[in-house]
C-alpha beads as a LAMMPS data file, in Angstrom:
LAMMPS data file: protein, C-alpha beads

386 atoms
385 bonds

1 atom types
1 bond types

-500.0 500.0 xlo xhi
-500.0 500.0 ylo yhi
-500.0 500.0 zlo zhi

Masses

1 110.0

Atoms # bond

1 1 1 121.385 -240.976 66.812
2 1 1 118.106 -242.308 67.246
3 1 1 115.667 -239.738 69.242
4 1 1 114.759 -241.550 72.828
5 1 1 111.134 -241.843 74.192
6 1 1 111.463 -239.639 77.373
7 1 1 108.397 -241.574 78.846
8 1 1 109.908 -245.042 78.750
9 1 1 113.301 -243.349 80.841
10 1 1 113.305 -244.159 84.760
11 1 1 115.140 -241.586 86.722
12 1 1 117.338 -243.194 89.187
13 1 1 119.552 -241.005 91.912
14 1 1 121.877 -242.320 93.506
15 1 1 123.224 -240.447 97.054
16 1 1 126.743 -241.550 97.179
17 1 1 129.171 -242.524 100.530
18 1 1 132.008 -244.251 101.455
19 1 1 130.419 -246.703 102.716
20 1 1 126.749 -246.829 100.920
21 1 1 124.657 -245.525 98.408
22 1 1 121.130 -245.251 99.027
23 1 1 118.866 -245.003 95.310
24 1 1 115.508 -243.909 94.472
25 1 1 114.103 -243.847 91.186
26 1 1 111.565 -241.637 89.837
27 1 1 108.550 -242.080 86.965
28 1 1 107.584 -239.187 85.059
29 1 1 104.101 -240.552 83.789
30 1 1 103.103 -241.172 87.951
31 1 1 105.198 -238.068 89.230
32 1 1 105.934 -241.211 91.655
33 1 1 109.486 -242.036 93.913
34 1 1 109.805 -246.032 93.490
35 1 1 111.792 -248.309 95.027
36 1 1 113.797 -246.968 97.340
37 1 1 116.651 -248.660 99.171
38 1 1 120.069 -248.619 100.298
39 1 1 123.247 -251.367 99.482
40 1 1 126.691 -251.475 99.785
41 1 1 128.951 -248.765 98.054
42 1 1 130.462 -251.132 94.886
43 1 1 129.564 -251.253 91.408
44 1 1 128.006 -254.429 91.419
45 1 1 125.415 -253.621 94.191
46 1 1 124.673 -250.545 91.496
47 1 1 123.900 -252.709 88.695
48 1 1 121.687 -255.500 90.488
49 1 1 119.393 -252.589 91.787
50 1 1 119.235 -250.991 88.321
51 1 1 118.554 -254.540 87.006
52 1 1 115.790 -255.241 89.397
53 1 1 113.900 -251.744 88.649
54 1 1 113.980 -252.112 85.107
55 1 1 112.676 -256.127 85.436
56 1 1 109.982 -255.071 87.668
57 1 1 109.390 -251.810 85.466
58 1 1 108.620 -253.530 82.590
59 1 1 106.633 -256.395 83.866
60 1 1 104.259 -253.964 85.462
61 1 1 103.347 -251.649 82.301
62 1 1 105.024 -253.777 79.313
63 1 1 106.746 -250.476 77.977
64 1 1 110.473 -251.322 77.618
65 1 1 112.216 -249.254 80.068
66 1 1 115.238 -247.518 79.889
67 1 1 117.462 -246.339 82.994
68 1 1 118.948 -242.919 83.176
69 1 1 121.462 -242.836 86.540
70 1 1 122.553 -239.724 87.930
71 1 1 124.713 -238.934 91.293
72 1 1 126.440 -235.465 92.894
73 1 1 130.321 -234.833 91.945
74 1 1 132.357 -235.461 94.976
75 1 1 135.055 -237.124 96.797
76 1 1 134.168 -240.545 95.509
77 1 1 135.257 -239.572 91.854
78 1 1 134.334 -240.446 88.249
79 1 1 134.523 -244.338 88.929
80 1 1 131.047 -245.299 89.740
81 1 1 130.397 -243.646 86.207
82 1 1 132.848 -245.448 84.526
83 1 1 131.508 -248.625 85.987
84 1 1 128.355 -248.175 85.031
85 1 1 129.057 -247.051 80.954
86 1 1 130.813 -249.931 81.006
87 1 1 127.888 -251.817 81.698
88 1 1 125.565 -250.061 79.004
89 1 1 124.053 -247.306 81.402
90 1 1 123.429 -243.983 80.691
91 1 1 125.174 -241.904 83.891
92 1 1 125.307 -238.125 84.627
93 1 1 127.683 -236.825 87.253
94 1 1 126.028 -233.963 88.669
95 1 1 127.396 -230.657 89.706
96 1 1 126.741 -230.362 93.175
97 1 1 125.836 -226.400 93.084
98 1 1 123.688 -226.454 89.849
99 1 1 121.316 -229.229 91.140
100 1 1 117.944 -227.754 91.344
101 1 1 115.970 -227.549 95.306
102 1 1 112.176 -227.546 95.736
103 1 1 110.707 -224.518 97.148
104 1 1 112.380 -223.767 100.763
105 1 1 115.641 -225.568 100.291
106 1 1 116.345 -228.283 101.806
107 1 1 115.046 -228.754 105.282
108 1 1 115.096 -232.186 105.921
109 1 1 118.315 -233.940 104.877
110 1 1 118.788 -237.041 104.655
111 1 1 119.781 -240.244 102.118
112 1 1 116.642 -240.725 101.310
113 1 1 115.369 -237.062 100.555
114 1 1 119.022 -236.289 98.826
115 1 1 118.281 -239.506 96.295
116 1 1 114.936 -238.248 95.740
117 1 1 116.283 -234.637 94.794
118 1 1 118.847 -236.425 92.208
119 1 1 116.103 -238.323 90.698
120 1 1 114.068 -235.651 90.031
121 1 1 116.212 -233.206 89.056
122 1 1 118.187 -235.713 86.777
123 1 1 114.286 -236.009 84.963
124 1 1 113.971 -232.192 85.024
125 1 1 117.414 -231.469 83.363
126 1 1 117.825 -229.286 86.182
127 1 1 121.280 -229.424 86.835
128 1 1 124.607 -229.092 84.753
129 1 1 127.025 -232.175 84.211
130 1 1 130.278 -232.324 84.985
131 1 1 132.318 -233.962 82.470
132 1 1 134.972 -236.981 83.739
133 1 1 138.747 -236.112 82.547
134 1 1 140.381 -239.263 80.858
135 1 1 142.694 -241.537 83.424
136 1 1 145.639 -239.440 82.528
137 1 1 144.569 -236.695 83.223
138 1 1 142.647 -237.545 86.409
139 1 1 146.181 -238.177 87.432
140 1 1 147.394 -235.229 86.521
141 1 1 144.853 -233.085 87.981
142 1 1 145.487 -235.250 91.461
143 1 1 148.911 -234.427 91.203
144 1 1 148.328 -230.179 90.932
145 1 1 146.136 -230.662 93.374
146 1 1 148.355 -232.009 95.416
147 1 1 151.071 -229.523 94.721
148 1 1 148.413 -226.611 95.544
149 1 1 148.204 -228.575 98.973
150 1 1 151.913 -228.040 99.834
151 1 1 151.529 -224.509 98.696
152 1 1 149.062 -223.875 101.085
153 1 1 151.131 -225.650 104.111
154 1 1 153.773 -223.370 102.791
155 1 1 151.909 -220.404 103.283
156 1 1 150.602 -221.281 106.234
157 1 1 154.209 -222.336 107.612
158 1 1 155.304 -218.759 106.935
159 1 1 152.131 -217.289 108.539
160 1 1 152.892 -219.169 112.122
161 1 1 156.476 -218.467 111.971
162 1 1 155.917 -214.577 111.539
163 1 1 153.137 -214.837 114.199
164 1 1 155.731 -216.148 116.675
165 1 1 158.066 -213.424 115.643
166 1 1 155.911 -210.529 116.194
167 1 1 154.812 -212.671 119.977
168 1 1 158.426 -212.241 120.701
169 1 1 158.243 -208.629 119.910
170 1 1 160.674 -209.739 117.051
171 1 1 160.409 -206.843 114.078
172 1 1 162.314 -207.206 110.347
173 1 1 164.678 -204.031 109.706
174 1 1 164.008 -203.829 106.149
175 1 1 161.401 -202.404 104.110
176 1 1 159.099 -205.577 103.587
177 1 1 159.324 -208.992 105.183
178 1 1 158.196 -210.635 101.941
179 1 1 160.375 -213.497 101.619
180 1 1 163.424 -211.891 100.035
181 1 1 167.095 -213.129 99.615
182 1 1 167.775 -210.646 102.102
183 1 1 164.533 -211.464 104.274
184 1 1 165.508 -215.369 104.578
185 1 1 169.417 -214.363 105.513
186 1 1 168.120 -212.679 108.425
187 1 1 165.853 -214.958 109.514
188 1 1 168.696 -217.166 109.746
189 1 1 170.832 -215.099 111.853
190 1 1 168.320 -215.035 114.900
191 1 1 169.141 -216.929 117.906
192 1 1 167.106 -216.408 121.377
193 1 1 168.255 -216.588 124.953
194 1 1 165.639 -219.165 126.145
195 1 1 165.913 -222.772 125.047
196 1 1 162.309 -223.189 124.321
197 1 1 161.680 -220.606 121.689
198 1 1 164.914 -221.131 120.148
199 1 1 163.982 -224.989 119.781
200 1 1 160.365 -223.449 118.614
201 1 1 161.739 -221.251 116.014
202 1 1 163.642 -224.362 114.496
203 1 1 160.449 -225.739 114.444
204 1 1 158.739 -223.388 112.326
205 1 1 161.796 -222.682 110.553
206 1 1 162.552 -226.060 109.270
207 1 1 158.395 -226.380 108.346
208 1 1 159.404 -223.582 106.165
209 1 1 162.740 -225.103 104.284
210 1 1 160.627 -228.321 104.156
211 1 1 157.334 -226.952 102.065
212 1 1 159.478 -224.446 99.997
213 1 1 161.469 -227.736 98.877
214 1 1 158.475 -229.733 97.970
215 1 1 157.006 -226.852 95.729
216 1 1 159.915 -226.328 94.057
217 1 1 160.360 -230.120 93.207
218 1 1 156.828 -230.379 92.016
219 1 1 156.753 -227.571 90.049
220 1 1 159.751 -228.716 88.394
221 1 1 157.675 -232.359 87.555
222 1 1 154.623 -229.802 86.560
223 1 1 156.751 -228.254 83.843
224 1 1 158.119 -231.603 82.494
225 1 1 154.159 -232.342 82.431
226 1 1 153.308 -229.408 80.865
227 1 1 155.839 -230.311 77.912
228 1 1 154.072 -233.400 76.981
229 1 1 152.065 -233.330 73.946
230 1 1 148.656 -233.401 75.287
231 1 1 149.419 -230.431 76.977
232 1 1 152.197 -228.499 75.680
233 1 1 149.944 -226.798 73.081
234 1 1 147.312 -225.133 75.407
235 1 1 149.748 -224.260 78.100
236 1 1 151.831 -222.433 75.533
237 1 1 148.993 -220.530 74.396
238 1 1 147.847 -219.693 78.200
239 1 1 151.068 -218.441 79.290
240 1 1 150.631 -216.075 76.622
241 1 1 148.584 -214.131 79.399
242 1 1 150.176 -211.652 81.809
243 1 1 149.798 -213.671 85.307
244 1 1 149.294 -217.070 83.835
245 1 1 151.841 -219.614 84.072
246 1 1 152.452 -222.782 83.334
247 1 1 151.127 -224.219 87.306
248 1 1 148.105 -221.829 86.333
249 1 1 147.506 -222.959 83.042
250 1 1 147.884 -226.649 83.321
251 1 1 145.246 -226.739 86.776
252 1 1 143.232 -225.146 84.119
253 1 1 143.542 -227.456 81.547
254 1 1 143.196 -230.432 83.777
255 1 1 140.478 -228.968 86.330
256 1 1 137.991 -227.823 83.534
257 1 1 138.799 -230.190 80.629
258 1 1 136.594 -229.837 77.677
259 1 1 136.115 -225.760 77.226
260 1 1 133.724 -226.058 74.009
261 1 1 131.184 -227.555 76.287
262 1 1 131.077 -223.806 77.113
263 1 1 128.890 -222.369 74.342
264 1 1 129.788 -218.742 75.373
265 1 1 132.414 -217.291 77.269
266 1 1 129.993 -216.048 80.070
267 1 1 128.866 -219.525 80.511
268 1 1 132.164 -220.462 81.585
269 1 1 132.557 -217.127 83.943
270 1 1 129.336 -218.143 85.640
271 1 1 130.863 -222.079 85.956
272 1 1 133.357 -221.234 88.026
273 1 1 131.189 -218.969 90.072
274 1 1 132.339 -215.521 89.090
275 1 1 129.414 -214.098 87.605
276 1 1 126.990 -212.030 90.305
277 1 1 123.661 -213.468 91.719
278 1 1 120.661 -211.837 91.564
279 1 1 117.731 -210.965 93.611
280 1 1 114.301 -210.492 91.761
281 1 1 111.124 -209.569 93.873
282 1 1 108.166 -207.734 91.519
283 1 1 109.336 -205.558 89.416
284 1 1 113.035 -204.734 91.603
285 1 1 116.141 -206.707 90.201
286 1 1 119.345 -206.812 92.328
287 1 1 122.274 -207.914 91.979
288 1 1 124.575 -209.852 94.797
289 1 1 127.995 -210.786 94.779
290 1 1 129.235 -213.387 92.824
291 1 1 127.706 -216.705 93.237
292 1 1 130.825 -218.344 94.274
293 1 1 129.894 -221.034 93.097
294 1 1 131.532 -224.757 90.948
295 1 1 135.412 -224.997 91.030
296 1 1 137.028 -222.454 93.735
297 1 1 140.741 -223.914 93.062
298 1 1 140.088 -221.868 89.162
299 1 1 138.367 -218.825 90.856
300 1 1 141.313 -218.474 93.270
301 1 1 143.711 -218.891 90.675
302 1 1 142.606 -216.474 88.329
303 1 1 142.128 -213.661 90.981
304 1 1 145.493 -214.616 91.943
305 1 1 146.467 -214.297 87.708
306 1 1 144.818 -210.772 87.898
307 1 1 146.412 -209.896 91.075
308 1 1 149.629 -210.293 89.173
309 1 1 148.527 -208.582 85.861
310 1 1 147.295 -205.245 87.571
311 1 1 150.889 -204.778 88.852
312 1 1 152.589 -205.573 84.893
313 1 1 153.266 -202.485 82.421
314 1 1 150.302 -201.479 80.614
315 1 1 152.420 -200.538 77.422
316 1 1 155.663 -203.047 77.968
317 1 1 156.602 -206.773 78.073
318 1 1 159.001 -208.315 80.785
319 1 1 161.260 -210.521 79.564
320 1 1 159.950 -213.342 80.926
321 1 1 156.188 -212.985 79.231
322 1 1 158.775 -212.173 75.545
323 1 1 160.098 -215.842 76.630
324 1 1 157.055 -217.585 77.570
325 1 1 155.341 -216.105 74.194
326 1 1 158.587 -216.566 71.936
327 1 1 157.527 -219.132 68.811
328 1 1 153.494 -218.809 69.035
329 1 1 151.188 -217.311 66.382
330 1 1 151.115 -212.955 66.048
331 1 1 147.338 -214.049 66.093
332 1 1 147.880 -215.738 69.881
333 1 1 150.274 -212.930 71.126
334 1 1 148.002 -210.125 70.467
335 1 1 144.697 -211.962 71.840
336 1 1 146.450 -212.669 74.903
337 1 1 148.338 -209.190 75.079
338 1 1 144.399 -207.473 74.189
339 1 1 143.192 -209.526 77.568
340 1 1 145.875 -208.306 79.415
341 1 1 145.750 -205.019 79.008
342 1 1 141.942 -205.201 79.042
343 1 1 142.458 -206.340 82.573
344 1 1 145.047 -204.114 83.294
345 1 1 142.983 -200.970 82.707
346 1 1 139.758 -202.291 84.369
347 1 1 141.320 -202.753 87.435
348 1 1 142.805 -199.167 87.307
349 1 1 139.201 -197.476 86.503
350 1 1 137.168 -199.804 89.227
351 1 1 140.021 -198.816 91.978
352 1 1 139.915 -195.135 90.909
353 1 1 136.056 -195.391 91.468
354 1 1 136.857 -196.100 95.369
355 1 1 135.734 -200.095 94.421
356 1 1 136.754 -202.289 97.393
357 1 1 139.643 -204.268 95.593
358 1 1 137.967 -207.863 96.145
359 1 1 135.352 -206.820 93.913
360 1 1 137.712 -205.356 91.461
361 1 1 139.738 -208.446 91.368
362 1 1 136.356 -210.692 90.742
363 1 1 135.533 -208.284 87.969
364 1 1 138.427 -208.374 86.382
365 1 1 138.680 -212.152 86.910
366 1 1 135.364 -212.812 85.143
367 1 1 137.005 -211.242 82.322
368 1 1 140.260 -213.160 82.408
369 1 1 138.192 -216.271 82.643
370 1 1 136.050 -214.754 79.146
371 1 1 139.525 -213.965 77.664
372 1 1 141.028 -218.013 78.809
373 1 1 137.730 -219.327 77.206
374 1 1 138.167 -217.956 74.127
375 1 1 141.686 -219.164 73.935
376 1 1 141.074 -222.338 74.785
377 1 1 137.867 -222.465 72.134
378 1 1 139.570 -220.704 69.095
379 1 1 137.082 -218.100 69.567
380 1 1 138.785 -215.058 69.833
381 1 1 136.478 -213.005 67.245
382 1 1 138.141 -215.287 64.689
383 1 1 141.551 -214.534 64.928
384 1 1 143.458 -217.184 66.015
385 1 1 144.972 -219.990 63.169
386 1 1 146.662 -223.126 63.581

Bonds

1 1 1 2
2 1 2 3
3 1 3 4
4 1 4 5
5 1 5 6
6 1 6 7
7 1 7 8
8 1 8 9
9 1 9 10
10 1 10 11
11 1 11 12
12 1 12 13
13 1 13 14
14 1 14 15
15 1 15 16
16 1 16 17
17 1 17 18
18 1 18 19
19 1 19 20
20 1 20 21
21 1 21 22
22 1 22 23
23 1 23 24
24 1 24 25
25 1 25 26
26 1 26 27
27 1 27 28
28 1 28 29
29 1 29 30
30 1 30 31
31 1 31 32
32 1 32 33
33 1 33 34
34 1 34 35
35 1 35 36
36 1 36 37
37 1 37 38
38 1 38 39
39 1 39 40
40 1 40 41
41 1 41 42
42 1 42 43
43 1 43 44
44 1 44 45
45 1 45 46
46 1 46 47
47 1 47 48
48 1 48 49
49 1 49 50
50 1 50 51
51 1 51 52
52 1 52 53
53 1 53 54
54 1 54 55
55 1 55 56
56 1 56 57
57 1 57 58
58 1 58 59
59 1 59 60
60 1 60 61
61 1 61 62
62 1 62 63
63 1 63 64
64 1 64 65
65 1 65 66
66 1 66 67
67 1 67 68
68 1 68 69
69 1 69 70
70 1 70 71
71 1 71 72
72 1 72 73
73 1 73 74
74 1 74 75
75 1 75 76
76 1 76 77
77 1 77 78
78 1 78 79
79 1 79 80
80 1 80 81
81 1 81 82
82 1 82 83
83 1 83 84
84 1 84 85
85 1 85 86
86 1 86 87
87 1 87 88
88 1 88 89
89 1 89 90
90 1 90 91
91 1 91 92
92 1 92 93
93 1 93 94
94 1 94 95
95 1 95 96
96 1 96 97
97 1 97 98
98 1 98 99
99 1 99 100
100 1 100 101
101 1 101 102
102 1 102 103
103 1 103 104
104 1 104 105
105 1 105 106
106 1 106 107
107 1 107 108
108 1 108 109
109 1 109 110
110 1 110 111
111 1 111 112
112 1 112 113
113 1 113 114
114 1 114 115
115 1 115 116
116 1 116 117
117 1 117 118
118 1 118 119
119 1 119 120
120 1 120 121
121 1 121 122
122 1 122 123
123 1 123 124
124 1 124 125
125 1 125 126
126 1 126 127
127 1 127 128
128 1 128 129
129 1 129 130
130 1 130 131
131 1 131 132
132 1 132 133
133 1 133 134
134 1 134 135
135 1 135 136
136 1 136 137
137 1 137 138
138 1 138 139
139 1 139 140
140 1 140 141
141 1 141 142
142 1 142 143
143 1 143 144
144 1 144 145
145 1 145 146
146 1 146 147
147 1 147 148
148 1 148 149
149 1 149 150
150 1 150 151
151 1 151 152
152 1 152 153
153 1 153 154
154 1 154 155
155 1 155 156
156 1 156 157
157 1 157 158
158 1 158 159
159 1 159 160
160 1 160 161
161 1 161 162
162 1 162 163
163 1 163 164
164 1 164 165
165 1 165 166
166 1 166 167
167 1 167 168
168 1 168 169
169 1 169 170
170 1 170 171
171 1 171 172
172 1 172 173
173 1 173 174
174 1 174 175
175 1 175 176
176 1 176 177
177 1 177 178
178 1 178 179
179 1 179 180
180 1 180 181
181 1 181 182
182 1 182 183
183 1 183 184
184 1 184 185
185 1 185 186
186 1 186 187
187 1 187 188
188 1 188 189
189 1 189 190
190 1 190 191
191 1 191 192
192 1 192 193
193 1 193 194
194 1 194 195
195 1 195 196
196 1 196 197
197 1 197 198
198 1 198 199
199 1 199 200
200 1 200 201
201 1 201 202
202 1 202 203
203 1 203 204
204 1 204 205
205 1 205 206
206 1 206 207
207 1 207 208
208 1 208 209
209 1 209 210
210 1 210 211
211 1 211 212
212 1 212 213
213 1 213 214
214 1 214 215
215 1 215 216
216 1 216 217
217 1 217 218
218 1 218 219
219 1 219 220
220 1 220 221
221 1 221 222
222 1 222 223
223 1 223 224
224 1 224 225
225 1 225 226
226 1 226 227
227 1 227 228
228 1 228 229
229 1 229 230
230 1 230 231
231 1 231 232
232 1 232 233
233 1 233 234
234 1 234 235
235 1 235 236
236 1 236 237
237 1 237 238
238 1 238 239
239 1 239 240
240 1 240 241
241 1 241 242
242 1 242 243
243 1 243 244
244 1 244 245
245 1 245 246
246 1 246 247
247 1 247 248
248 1 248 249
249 1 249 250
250 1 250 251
251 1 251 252
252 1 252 253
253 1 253 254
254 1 254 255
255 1 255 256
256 1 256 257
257 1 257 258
258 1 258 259
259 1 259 260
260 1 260 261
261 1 261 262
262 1 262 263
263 1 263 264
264 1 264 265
265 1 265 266
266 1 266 267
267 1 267 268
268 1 268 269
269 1 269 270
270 1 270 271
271 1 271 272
272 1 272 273
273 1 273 274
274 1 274 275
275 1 275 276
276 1 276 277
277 1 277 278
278 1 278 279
279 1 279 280
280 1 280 281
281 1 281 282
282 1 282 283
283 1 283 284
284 1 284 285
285 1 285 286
286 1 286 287
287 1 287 288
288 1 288 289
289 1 289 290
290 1 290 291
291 1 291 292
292 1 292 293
293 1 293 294
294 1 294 295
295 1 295 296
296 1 296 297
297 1 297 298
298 1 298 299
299 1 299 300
300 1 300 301
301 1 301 302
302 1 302 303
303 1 303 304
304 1 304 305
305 1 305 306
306 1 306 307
307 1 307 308
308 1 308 309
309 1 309 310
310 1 310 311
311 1 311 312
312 1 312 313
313 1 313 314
314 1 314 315
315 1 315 316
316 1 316 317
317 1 317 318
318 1 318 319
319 1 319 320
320 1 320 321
321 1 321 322
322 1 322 323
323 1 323 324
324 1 324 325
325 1 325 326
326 1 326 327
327 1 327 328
328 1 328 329
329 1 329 330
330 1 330 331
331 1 331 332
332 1 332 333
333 1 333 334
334 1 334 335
335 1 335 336
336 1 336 337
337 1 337 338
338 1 338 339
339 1 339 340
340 1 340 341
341 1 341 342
342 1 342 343
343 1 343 344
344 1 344 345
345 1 345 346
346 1 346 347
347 1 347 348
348 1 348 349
349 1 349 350
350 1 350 351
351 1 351 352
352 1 352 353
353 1 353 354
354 1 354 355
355 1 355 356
356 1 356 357
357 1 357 358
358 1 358 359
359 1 359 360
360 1 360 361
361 1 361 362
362 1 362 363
363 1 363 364
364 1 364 365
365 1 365 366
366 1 366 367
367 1 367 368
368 1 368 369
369 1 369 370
370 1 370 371
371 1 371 372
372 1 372 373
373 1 373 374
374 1 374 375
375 1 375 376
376 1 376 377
377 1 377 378
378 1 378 379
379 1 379 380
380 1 380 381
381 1 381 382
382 1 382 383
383 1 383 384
384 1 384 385
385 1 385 386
């Protein structure tokens, strides 16, 4: 690859909307913000601004100019990008949390200042990429997403018809009301004198029956998914974990991508935002919570994966983690069964320290996510064939 000139580069930022982007492109040599405008939000618009710069770049100095075009990750997607590759451009999709601020944050926001920030933090390097899936598995992605939607009406749905029961003074005999064969019989059975909460508890009712359908059928088209043979692979190997299965697995696959452009396990922890922040000030270094920051859908899921792990066996297998590891490598099986326990323990000798059990679960999900990067990388102290 032939080394590029970073002088000739021109920095252009791009603040994207629905309905605009607004550009500004930045010089190195002058430290300078240059022509600065706003157009419609299409491709084409895109290119005839880039065109212009570069035209009116090189007729000014003579130096043959290259473009370098960067813009925030967000609702708008990967096809701007796409677009613009096609075209010959090089363009960064930046990670919204990693991009760099000037001292004081920023104060003023606006289109203008927000291009300004991409421009010069897309010269700087200061900010991580975020690497566009393929097609397919944009759509697949879209379509866990989607199913983690109706999970979350589901939940919800439950929430507000339990909050109506306990308004009506309306109390489960059993042990736990925690969605049990025995939980959903009685719910069944109720019936109330007045017409109006009766038609109001068929209300919530039926919300219920209606979610709990649509997550079944999708996870049903997420495990025919999961079979095919871009995928089947890496789920296998994930579901080799203790509290990973194959919805959790496959949103990781799909949500993160490319794991080797992770060079260590701990830069994939802090990714996903579970590594802590810190506080420096002299010669005092302290350390916050974690920084919360990149993709919350894989921080939720894994606290949810550890969740599940700290209530498995330390020394013995259910039969359902024997199934879901049946056929892989010994090599696989005991990496993943090493993690687990790992896990297992840590949350054990964090809550026995009186730790508030958030911030055991983030601990012990930073090392799930150090255990799933590893898998996912073949780099699992070298044990793991194919």
């Amino acid at each position: 690859m032939l080394a590029i000139d970073e002088s000739v580069i021109i920095y252009i930022g791009v603040d994207v909307h629905k309905e605009s982007y607004s550009y500004c492109s930045y010089l190195p040599s002058s430290q300078a913000f240059l022509f600065e405008t706003t157009s419609k939000a299409d491709d084409k618009s895109a290119i005839r601004y880039i065109e212009k710069v570069l035209k009116e770049a090189r007729k000014a100095t003579e130096e043959n100019y290259i473009a370098r075009i960067g813009y925030e990750a967000g609702p708008t997607g990967y096809g701007l990008k796409r677009k613009l590759e096609a075209a010959g451009y090089d363009c960064r999709i930046m990670a919204p949390t990693t991009i760099a601020e000037t001292k004081g944050g920023n104060r003023v926001k606006t289109d203008r200042n927000d291009a300004r920030k991409l421009s010069r933090a897309l010269c700087w390097n200061a900010y991580k990429e975020v690497v566009p899936l393929s097609p397919e598995k944009e759509s697949t992605r879209s379509y866990v997403r989607a199913r983690n939607s109706a999970s979350t009406k589901l939940k919800q749905a439950k929430q507000q018809l339990k909050s109506f029961l306990l308004a009506q003074d309306i109390h489960y005999p059993g042990l736990a009301d925690n969605w049990t064969g025995a939980y959903n019989k009685w719910l069944k059975q109720l019936k109330f004198e007045l017409n109006n909460n009766q038609e109001a508890f068929n209300y919530y009712i039926s919300e219920v029956s209606e979610y709990v359908q649509k997550v079944e059928e999708m996870d049903k088209k997420i495990e025919r998914i999961s079979q095919q043979e871009e995928y089947k692979k890496d789920v296998g190997r994930l579901r080799c974990f203790a509290g990973i299965d194959t919805h959790t697995a496959l949103s990781l696959i799909v949500e993160i991508g490319d794991f080797n452009r992770f060079k260590k396990a701990k830069d994939f922890s802090a990714f996903i935002g579970l590594c802590p922040g810190q506080h420096s000030s002299g010669e005092k270094t302290l350390s916050t919570g974690i920084t919360k920051a990149g993709n919350s859908l894989i921080r939720k899921l894994l606290m949810e994966s550890v969740n599940s792990i700290s209530k498995s066996h330390v020394y013995s297998k259910s039969k359902r983690l024997k199934s879901r590891q049946s056929g892989l490598s010994q090599d696989v099986i005991d990496y993943a069964d090493r993690g687990s326990k790992r896990i297992k323990n840590k949350m054990r000798k964090l809550r026995n320290k009186g730790k508030a059990s958030n911030v055991a679960k983030a601990a012990c999900a930073r090392e799930l996510a150090c255990f799933v990067w590893g898998m996912m990388t073949n780099d699992i102290y070298g044990e793991i064939k194919d």
